[in-house]
N, C-alpha and C positions, 0 to 999 in steps of 0.2 A: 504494500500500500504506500502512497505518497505522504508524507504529512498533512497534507491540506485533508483528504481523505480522513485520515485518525481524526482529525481535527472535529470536521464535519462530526465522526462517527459517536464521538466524544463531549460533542458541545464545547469545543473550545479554541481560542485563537490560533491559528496557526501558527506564533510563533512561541506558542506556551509548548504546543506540541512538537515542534522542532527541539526545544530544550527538554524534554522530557526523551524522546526518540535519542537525542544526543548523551543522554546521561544510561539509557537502557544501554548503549554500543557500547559505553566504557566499560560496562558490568557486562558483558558479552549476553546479554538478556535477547539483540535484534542483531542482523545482519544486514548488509545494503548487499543484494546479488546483481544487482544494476541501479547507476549512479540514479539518486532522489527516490528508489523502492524499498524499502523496508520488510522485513519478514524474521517471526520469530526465531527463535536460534531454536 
């Protein structure tokens, strides 16, 4: 999924969701398998 997408899915700003998305990757929680798609690990 995109971030805008979670965003939507989530009810929340797209860039709250970008920090959130960015903070699951550190903890290896998501993956990017293509650059802006997201997918749990």
């Amino acid at each position: 999924m995109r971030p805008g997408d979670i965003a939507e899915k989530a009810a929340r700003d797209k860039y709250d969701a970008s920090k959130i998305i960015d903070q699951m990757r550190k903890e290896g929680k998501v993956a990017s398998p293509k650059r802006c798609f997201y997918a749990p690990v």
